[in-house]
MARSERO-825509 format. One record per residue (C-alpha): x, y, z; residue in one letter. Coordinates in pm, whole numbers, plus 50000, padded with zeros to 5 digits. Example, Ala and Ser with C-alpha at 12.3 -4.5 7.8 and 13.67 -1.06 7.14 Angstrom:
2
512304955050780a;513674989450714s;
END
This chain:
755
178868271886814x;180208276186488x;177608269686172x;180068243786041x;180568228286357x;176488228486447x;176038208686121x;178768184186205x;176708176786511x;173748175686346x;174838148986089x;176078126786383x;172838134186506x;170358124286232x;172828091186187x;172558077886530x;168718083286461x;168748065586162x;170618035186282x;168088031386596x;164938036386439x;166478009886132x;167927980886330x;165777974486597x;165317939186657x;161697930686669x;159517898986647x;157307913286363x;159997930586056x;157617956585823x;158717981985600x;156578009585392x;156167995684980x;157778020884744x;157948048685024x;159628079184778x;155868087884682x;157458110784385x;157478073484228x;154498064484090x;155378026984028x;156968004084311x;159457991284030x;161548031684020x;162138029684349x;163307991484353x;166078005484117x;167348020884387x;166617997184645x;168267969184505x;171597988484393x;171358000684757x;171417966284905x;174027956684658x;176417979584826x;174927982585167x;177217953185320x;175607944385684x;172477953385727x;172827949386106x;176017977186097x;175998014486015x;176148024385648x;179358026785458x;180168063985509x;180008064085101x;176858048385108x;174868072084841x;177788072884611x;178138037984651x;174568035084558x;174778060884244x;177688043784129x;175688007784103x;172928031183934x;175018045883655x;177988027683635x;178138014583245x;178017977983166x;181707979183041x;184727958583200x;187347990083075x;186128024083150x;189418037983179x;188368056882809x;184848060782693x;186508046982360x;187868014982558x;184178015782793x;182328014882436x;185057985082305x;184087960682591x;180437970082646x;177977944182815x;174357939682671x;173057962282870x;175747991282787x;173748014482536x;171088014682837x;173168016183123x;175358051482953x;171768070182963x;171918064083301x;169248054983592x;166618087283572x;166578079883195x;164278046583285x;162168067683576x;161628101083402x;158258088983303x;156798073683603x;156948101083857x;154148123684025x;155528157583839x;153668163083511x;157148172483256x;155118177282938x;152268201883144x;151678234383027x;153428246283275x;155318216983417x;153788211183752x;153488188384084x;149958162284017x;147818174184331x;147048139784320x;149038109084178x;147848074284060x;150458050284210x;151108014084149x;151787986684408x;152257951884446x;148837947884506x;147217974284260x;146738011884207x;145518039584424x;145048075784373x;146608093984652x;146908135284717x;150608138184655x;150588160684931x;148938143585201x;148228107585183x;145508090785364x;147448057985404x;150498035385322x;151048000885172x;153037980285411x;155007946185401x;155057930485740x;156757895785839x;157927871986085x;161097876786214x;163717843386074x;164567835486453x;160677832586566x;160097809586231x;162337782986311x;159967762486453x;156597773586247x;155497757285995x;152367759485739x;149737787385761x;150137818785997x;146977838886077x;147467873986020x;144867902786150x;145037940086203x;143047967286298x;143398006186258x;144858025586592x;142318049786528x;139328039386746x;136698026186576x;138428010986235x;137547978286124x;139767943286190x;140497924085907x;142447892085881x;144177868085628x;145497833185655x;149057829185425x;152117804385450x;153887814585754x;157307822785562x;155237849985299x;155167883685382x;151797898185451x;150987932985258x;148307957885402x;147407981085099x;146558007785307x;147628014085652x;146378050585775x;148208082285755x;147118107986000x;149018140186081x;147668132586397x;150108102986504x;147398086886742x;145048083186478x;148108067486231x;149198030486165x;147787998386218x;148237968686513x;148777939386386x;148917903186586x;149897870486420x;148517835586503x;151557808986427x;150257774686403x;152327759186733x;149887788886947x;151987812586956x;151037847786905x;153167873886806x;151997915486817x;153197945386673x;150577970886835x;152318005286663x;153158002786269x;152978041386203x;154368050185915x;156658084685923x;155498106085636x;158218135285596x;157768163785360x;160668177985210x;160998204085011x;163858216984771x;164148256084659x;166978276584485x;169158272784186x;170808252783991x;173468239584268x;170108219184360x;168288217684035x;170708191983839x;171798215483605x;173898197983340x;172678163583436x;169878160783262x;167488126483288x;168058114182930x;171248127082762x;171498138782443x;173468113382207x;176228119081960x;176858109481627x;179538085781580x;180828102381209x;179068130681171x;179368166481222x;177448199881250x;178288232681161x;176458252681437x;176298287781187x;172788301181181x;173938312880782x;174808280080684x;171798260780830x;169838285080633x;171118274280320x;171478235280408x;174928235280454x;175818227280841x;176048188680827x;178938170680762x;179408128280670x;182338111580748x;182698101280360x;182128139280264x;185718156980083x;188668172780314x;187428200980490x;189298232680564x;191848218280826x;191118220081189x;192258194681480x;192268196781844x;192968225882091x;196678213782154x;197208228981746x;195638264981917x;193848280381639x;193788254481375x;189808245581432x;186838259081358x;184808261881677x;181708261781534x;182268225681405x;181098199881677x;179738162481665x;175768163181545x;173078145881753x;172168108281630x;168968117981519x;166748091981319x;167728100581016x;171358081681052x;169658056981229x;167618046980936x;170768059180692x;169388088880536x;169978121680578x;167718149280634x;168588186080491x;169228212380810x;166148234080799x;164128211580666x;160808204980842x;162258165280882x;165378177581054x;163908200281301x;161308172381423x;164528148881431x;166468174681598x;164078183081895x;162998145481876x;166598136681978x;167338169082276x;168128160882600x;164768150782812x;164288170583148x;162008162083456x;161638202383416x;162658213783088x;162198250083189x;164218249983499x;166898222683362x;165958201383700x;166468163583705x;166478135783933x;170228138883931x;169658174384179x;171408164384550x;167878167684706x;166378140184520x;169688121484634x;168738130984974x;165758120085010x;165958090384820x;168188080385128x;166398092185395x;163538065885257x;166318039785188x;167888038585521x;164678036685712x;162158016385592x;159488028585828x;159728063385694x;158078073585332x;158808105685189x;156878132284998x;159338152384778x;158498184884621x;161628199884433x;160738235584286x;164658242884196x;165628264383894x;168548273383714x;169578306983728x;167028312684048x;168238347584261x;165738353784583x;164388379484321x;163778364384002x;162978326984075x;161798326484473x;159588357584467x;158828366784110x;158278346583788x;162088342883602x;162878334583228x;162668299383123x;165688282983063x;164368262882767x;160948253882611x;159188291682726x;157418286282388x;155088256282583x;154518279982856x;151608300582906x;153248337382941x;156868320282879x;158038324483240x;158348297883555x;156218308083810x;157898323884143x;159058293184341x;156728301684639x;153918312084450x;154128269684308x;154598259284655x;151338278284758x;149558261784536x;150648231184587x;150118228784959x;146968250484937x;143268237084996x;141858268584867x;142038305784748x;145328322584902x;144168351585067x;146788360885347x;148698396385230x;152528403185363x;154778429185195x;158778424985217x;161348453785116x;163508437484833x;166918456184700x;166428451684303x;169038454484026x;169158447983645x;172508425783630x;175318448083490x;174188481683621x;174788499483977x;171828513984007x;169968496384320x;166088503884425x;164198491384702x;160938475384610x;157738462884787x;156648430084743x;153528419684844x;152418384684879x;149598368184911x;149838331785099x;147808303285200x;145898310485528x;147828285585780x;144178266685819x;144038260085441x;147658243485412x;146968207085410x;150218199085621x;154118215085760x;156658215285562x;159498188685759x;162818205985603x;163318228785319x;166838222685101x;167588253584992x;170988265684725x;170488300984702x;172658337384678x;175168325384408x;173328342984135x;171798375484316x;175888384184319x;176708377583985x;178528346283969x;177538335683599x;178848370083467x;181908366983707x;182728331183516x;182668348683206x;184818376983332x;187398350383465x;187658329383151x;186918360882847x;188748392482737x;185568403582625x;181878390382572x;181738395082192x;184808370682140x;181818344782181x;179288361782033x;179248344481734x;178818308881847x;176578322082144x;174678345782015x;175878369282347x;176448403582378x;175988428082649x;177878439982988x;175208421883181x;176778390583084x;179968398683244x;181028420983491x;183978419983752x;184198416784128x;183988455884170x;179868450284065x;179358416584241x;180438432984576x;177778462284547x;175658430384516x;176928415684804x;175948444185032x;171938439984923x;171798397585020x;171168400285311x;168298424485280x;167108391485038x;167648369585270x;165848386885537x;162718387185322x;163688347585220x;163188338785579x;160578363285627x;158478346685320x;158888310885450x;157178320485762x;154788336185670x;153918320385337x;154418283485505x;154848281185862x;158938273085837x;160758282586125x;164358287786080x;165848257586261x;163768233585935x;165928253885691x;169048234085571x;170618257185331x;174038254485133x;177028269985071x;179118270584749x;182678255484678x;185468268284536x;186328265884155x;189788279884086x;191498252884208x;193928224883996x;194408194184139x;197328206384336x;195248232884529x;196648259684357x;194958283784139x;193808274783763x;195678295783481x;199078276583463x;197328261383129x;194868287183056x;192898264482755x;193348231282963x;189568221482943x;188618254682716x;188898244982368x;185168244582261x;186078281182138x;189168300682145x;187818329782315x;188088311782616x;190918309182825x;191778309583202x;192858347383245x;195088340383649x;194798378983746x;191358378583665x;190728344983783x;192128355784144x;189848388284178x;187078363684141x;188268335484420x;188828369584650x;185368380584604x;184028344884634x;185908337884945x;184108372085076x;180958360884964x;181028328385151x;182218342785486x;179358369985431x;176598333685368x;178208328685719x;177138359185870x;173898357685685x;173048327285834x;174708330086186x;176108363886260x;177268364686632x;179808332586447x;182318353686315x;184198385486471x;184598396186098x;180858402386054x;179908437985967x;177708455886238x;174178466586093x;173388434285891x;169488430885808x;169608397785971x;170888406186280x;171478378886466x;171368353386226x;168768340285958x;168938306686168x;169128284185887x;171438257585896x;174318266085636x;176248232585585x;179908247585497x;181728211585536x;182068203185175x;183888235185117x;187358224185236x;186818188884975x;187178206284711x;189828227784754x;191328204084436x;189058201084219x;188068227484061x;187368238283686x;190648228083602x;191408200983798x;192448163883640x;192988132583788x;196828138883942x;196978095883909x;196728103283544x;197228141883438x;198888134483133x;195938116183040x;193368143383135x;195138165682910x;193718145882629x;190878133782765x;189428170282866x;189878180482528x;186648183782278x;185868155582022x;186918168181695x;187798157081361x;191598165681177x;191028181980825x;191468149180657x;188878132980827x;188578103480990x;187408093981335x;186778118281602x;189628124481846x;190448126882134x;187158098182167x;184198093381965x;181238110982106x;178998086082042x;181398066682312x;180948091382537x;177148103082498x;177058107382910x;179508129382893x;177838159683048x;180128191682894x;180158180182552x;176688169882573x;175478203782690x;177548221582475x;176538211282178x;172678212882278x;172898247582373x;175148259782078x;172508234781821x;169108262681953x;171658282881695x;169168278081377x;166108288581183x;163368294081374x;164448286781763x;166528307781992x;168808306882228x;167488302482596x;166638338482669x;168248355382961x;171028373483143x;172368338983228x;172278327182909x;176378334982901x;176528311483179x;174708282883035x;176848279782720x;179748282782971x;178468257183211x;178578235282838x;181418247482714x;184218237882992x;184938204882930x;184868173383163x;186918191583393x;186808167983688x;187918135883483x;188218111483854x;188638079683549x;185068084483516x;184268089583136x;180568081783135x;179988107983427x;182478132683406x;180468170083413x;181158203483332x;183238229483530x;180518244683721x;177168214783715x;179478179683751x;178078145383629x;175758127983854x;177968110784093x;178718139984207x;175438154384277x;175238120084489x;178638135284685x;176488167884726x;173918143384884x;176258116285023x;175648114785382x;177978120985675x;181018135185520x;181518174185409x;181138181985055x;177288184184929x;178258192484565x;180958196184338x;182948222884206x;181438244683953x;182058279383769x;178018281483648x;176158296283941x;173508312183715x;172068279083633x;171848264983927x;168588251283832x;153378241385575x;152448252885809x;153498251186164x;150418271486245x;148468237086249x;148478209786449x;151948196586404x;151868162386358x;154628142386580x;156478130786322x;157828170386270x;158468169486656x;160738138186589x;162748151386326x;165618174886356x;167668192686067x;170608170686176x;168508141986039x;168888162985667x;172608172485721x;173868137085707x;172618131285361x;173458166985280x;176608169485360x;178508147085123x;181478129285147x;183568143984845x;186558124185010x;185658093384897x;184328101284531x;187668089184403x;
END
């Protein structure tokens, strides 16, 4: 069977699963209290729950098909009645607007089990969590027990009335009964219902006393703890969507020239004289690309005005950056695996999840699975400024005690930008499978993009050379881009990685194969027509005039990409394609499910794709808030109208490190970030507070990555350098119960209905 076709049958799979284990009728109705344990308070994951009832319809009837973008839309929809134009969205704005543009992970970026300000940022091995009935302090790893609503069915209350007798007892021989007398029509709460790996020693039985003698039993309410884990780049790790956006400045500008900030020059107020005249990209060369809207720091807030350099501004400035769950990876709650298993917890309330995402932008099977890799931001707050190797956190996070199990693995190594390929050996040392406190359920994993060079290949695509944006990105270097010719010597080493990817993930954690969903990459070059991008070659590209679709260069990069993804396929599942080359280092296969639906979704929309209801409009819309040499408001939009806005908002945080005393994010991907910032709202969809750059889109499209049952996991993008356990126990049964179809539903989106 075909990959693509295995993962179509494993999405029908894991839905027909869902649905029975959801809907059975029952006397006795429970369901687990705040079950996405990455939570820590029961009120982050009601956000979700009630925008998920809101547009669940019938609970008795399968999902809407859109259900998770649905649900994300609810989420981060803003409190406007016009958001045809963030201008027009801004004009007609609710009360809760200026809240509802930051979006939903803005609210829950404080309350979750990963410590963000940690030195590093890391996983809490264990996590104080808050319930409806108080606070326990649970290993985030493996808890010890649940908290549990239980009820009486409506159709067995009809004729009960006043006080029901509730008492339960652990499964687990030898547990104490306890018991609790409550009006018939409250739900009863157990605090904490055991969790055993072991599913005979798990749950509770529970009996009911109604006051006309009946009794009514539920003798099994086991709770299915699934541990999921994410791994990779930024395709997972949210890149571009980060949980609190930065905000713009309605009137004023920056000047983002390290020279100028030096002498206190860079800011602009909208009553300052006539600059030198500039407008929008539609006038070509008439602006300055270094001019771009200024953060709302508290300075305007409180009307003053602090100098650029000054010890004021740079607390204001940092004070006001965009807020990260992992500032050094760029990963938010926005990644598709959060959106995943957010649903797998919503659409079965017997099920809790434990979430461990470990994604990072700019991850290669090298640099960022099996060795440390450059931070993407904040390296500064980290001891030895680098994110530890992906397993190496994973280790430790599953680990009782010292890791002292060796393995070596043969890995082809390159600097980016040079042909010269060695063969290293790794050696590893893992968590003996009796230490790991439990198996890993399914690993999400986005990985291969950027061990072949796709963040130079952007460049190469969009640049006649890296120094034209030197100057406003501090870039230089042939390692930032590089053509096909380079990326295919590339190509010819991933599967060697791979080989040592699967290896690693046995050895290190007990995965076998079949618990691996991985995923494949769409295609960018695409307009909305499905043909290639070029016609306009700045349509979306105005941040700087160096940058500007080249259509010859553009198609030796969708050739190579289209190889690349047909090679993922024999990487994965080799005896699928005729067109495999003999002699792979997989052989057979990896055996990891590669979900390849979403591919065909996006076949129009890519980095220069508009809305074809409303082109004309996109035209404008795409291009970058600027001011005309007299002044005045910002056009196209204000930014301040638009502070979701994901390109703009990136850009100008990237291009604002540009001053005394920081630095650019160091890096050979660096190139690729500023792109990632730089190409504006290319994927418009008459979405203005959501719209994302070319590569990373806005976050209802991470929930199309994640939607469930459809093809089309994530969105188009042109960034992949920023992407951003043990079996050898005693499995318990929920891992016997679950299959990889049961991931694939929620992984593989359904782009078609994002518009």
């Amino acid at each position: 069977m075909r990959p693509t076709a295995r993962a179509t049958a494993w999405t029908l799979s894991l839905f027909l699963s869902l649905a029975g284990n959801a809907s059975q009728a029952a006397d006795l109705a429970w369901e687990v209290e705040s079950p996405f344990r990455f939570f820590k308070p029961s009120r982050s994951f009601g956000l979700h729950e009630t925008a998920f009832k809101t547009v669940r319809g019938d609970p008795s009837a399968a999902p809407p098909v859109d259900i998770i973008w649905r649900t994300e839309r609810a989420l981060n929809d803003p409190d406007c009645k016009d958001m045809s134009t963030p201008d027009r969205c801004a004009g007609t704005g609710g009360k809760r607007y200026q809240q509802s543009r930051l979006g939903w992970a803005a609210q829950t970026l404080g309350e979750t089990c990963y410590e963000s300000n940690g030195r590093p940022p890391r996983y809490s091995s264990v996590c104080e969590r808050r319930y409806s009935w108080g606070t326990a302090t649970e290993d985030y790893v493996l808890p010890q027990a649940h908290t549990v609503a239980i009820h009486i069915a409506p159709e067995q209350l009809a004729a009960a009335t006043g006080d029901c007798i509730w008492s339960w007892h652990p499964r687990k021989p030898g547990g104490k009964t306890e018991s609790k007398r409550i009006t018939c029509t409250d739900k009863l709460v157990i605090p904490r219902v055991p969790y055993a790996l072991d599913r005979a020693n798990s749950g509770v039985s529970v009996t009911v006393s109604l006051p006309d003698g009946r009794e009514l039993a539920e003798p099994e309410v086991v709770v299915e703890d699934l541990f999921i884990v994410a791994l990779g780049d930024s395709f997972a790790s949210g890149e571009s969507n980060p949980d609190r956006p930065v905000q713009f400045s309605a009137g004023r500008e920056m000047v983002y020239e390290p020279a100028l900030l030096r002498a206190g020059l860079a800011s602009r107020t909208p009553n300052k004289r006539a600059a030198p005249s500039f407008d929008l990209a539609a006038t070509e060369n008439r602006y300055n690309p270094k001019v771009l809207p200024r953060r709302y720091m508290e300075d305007e807030a409180a009307e003053r005005f602090y100098g650029p350099g000054s010890p004021q501004f740079l607390a204001a400035f940092e004070k006001a950056s965009a807020r990260w769950l992992s500032r050094d990876c760029h990963r938010s709650q926005y990644g598709y695996p959060f959106r995943v298993a957010l649903e797998l917890a919503l659409e079965n309330r017997h099920r809790s999840i434990t979430f461990a995402s470990f994604t990072c932008s700019g991850a290669e099977a090298t640099e960022g699975l099996f060795f440390d890799m450059d931070a993407r931001e904040g390296a500064s707050g980290i001891p030895g400024g680098k994110v530890r190797a992906q397993f190496d956190q994973l280790s430790d996070l599953i680990c009782r005690g010292a890791r002292s199990q060796r393995a070596s693995y043969m890995l082809p190594t390159y600097a980016h930008g040079s042909a010269r390929i060695a063969a290293q050996t790794v050696v590893k040392t893992w968590c003996p499978p009796q230490s790991r406190k439990r198996a890993i359920d399914i690993v999400l994993m986005s990985i291969g993009g950027n061990d072949v060079g796709f963040s130079a290949l952007a460049v190469y695509s969009l640049t006649e050379n890296m120094a034209d944006l030197a100057p406003i990105a501090g870039l230089a270097g042939r390692s930032s881009r590089f053509g096909p010719q380079l990326s295919r010597a590339y190509l010819e080493m991933l599967d060697e990685r791979m080989k040592a990817v699967k290896e690693a993930l046995h050895d290190g954690f007990g995965v076998a194969p079949s618990r691996v969903v991985q995923s494949s990459y769409e295609p960018i070059q695409y307009d909305e027509t499905g043909a290639l991008c070029g016609t306009q070659p700045t349509l979306g590209m105005d941040v700087h005039p160096g940058l500007r679709v080249d259509r010859h260069r553009l198609q030796e990069t969708a050739d190579f990409l289209r190889d690349f993804l047909a090679r993922l396929e024999c990487i994965t599942g080799g005896k699928g394609r005729a067109s495999c080359p003999a002699g792979l280092a997989t052989g057979a296969g990896t055996g990891f499910t590669l979900v390849t639906d979403h591919i065909a979704e996006f076949s129009k929309r890519g980095l220069c794709a508009r809305d074809p209801k409303h082109a004309p409009a996109d035209d404008i819309a795409m291009r970058m808030p600027r001011k005309g040499g007299n002044g005045g408001a910002f056009k196209p939009y204000s930014p301040a109208a638009a502070a979701a806005l994901r390109a703009p908002m990136a850009a100008v945080s990237h291009a604002e490190r540009c001053f005394p005393g920081r630095q650019y994010a160091s890096g050979r991907h660096a190139a690729h970030r500023h792109l990632a910032a730089c190409l504006r709202c290319a994927l418009q969809r008459r979405d203005p507070p959501d719209r994302g750059s070319a590569r990373h889109r806005g976050r209802s499209r991470h929930a199309a990555r994640a939607r469930p049952g459809g093809p089309a996991r994530r969105e188009a993008s042109i960034d992949a350098e920023q992407h951003g356990l043990s079996t050898q126990q005693e499995e318990c049964s929920v891992t016997s119960r679950i299959s990889p179809g049961e991931i694939t539903r929620p992984l593989a989106a359904r782009a078609r209905a994002v518009d």
